[in-house]
C-alpha positions, 0 to 999 in steps of 0.5 A: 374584805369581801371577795371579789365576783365574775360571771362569764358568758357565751351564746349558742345559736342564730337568731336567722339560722336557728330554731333556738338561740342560748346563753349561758355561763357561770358565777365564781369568785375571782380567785376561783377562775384564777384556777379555772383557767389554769386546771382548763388550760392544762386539761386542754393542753393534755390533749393537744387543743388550744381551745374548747368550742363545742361545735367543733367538738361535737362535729369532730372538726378543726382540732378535733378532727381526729376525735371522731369515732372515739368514744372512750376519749371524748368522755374521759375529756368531757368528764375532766372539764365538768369536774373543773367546772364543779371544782371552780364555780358557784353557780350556773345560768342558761338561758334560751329562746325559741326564735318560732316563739320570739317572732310570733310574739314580736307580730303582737307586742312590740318585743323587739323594740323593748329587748332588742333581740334573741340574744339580748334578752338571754344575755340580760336575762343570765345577768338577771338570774345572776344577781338575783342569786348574788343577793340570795347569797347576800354578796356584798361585792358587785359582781362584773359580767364578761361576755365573749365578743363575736355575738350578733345583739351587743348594743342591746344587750348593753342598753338593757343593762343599763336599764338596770344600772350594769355595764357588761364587758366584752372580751376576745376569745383568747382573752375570755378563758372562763367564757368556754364554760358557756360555750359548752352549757349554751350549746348544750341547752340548744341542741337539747331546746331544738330536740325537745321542740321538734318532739314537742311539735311532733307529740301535738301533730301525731293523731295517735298518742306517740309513746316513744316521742314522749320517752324522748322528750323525757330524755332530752329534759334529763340531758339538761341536768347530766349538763349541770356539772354545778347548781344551776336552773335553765330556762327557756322563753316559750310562746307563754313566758314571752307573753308573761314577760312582756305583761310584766315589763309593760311592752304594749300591743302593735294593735294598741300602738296602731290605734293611738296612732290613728287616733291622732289628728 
């Protein structure tokens, strides 16, 4: 009998807000995040959480209120919940989209129009990467696809799924335990996305060659892989891969659009 698969998922970041929107998430088999959620809810409990959102973790803020400043308590969590994510899934997703990147792009193909949005295009492009790795893995039963509700973006996501014969599920928080796995790995890949472009930018304008810019730049790429507590490749949707992506799906030029049109009688 073939075993049965879930991949969860949650996103990090506004597309109105944000210099970098992420999704990300992880693959395991049900039996396996039948035991996730019960080794997370017990970590959690320990604590004396309900529940991990990363922002408030990382901020100190709601349950964590209490939290700030202590070092050695922060880490030890940190290090529990990486370790159930090892012991409990198979593999991880991430992807990102600088939103500078996403409108540029959008002024000369028609990118919103064929992936919707930010979120859109990240969502499907996790559940992409997910089969892609299933199929690696000869899985042989079909995986079902559980994002957390809340996310500007569904519609589209859900059309570009289809496009591919998927139907994505949509979960509430409190019903969505594994999806705290993508809360933590998204807002990660942001946070080191938002950094390694500020120092990107900040490397391009400097009229001198800036050592120490560079160094962190490194640092923040290496944050990424101290994030995978099991195998998994982020990706990100810069100016070049856009462009790549949108060669590859056939998404015409506005220009090209604009010229049928005036062409027509």
């Amino acid at each position: 009998m073939a075993m049965m698969y879930a991949a969860y998922f949650d996103a990090s970041g506004k597309q109105d807000r944000h210099p970098v929107l992420s999704v990300a998430g992880a693959a395991a088999t049900v039996e396996r995040w039948v035991r996730f959620e019960r080794d997370w809810k017990q970590a959690l409990k320990d604590e004396g959480v309900s529940e991990f959102h990363q922002t408030d973790f990382a901020a100190s803020l709601k349950e964590y209120k209490g939290w700030r400043g202590d070092k050695a308590r922060r880490t030890k969590f940190l290090e529990r919940l990486a370790r159930i994510i090892k012991e409990n899934t198979n593999r991880l997703f991430m992807v990102s989209v600088e939103i500078e990147a996403w409108d540029s792009i959008n002024q000369e193909y028609l990118l919103e129009e064929a992936f919707h949005s930010a979120y859109a295009l990240a969502g499907f492009s996790v559940v992409c990467m997910a089969r892609k790795w299933a199929k690696r893995k000869r899985l042989t039963a079909p995986i079902e696809f559980i994002f957390e509700d809340g996310d500007e973006g569904w519609t589209g996501l859900k059309k570009l799924c289809a496009s591919d014969g998927v139907i994505p599920i949509r979960l509430p928080k409190e019903k969505a335990v594994p999806c705290q796995v993508g809360d933590l790995l998204a807002w990660k890949n942001r946070i080191a996305c938002t950094n390694s472009l500020r120092l990107h930018n900040k490397i391009l304008n400097a009229s001198l060659p800036d050592i120490e810019s560079f160094n962190e730049l490194l640092g923040e790429m290496k944050s990424l892989d101290r994030a995978l507590a099991a195998p998994g490749d982020p990706f990100v949707y810069g100016p070049d891969s856009l462009v790549r992506t949108c060669k590859l799906s056939k998404v015409p030029k506005r220009s090209a659009i604009r010229l049928v049109s005036e062409l027509e009688p």
